[in-house]
N, C-alpha and C positions, 0 to 999 in steps of 0.2 A: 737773860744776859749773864754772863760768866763773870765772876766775882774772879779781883787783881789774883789772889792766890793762883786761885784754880788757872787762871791766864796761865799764871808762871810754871804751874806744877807740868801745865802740858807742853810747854816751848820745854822745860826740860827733858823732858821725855820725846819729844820731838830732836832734839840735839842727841840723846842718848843713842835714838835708834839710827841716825843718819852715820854716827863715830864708827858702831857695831856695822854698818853694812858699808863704810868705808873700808872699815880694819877687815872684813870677810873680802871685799875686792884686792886688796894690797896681798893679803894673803895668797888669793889663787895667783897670781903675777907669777909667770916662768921666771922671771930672772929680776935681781936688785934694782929698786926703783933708779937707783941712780946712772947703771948698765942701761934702764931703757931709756931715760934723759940722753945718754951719751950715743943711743940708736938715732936716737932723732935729730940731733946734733948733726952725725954721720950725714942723714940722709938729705936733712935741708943743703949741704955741702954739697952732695953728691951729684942731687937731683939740678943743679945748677944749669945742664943744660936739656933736663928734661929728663921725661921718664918713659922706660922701653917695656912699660905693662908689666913686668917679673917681678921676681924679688931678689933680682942680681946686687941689687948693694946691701942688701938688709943680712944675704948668705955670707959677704963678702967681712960684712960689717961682722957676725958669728963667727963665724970662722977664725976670724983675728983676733977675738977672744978667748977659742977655745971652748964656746957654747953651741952645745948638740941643738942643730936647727931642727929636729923632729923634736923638741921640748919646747920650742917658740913658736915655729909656723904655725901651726894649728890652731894655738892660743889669738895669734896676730887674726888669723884669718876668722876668726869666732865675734872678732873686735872692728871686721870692717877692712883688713890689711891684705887683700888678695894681690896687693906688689906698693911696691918702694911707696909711690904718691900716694896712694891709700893708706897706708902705715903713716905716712904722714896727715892726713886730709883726715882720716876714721878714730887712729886710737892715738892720738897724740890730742888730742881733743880732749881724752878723759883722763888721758897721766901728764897736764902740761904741770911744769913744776910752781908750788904756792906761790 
């Protein structure tokens, strides 16, 4: 049996390494957490009456910001977002906001 210390010493080393391979994912992120909140936003909007398999609103969504979509798309599609309701349904899953 694991003695209270040693309990704690590993829950924090456990929190340690969960922060470090958060802060390694936030890092690879194409564009400002908060830019891709505000994709998502877009897209629940967008997709209101449905979604036509592309990623016509997600281009539409970039482009109105002035973000090169060969530095997103890729990253989207690596995360599950092969068009609009997958970017929603795959990687908004793992950047929903705290």
């Amino acid at each position: 049996m694991v003695d209270r210390q040693e309990a704690e010493r590993r829950k924090a080393l456990r929190r340690a390494a969960e922060a470090r391979q958060r802060a390694s994912r936030e890092a690879a992120l194409p564009l400002p957490k908060k830019t891709l909140w505000a994709l998502f936003d877009h897209l629940e909007d967008a997709l209101a009456d449905g979604c036509d398999h592309s990623l016509r609103f997600t281009r539409q969504f970039l482009a109105s910001r002035g973000i090169e979509p060969d530095r997103v798309l890729p990253w989207l599609e690596e995360h599950g977002g092969y068009c609009d309701c997958e970017v929603l349904a795959n990687v908004e899953e793992h950047w929903e906001r705290p």
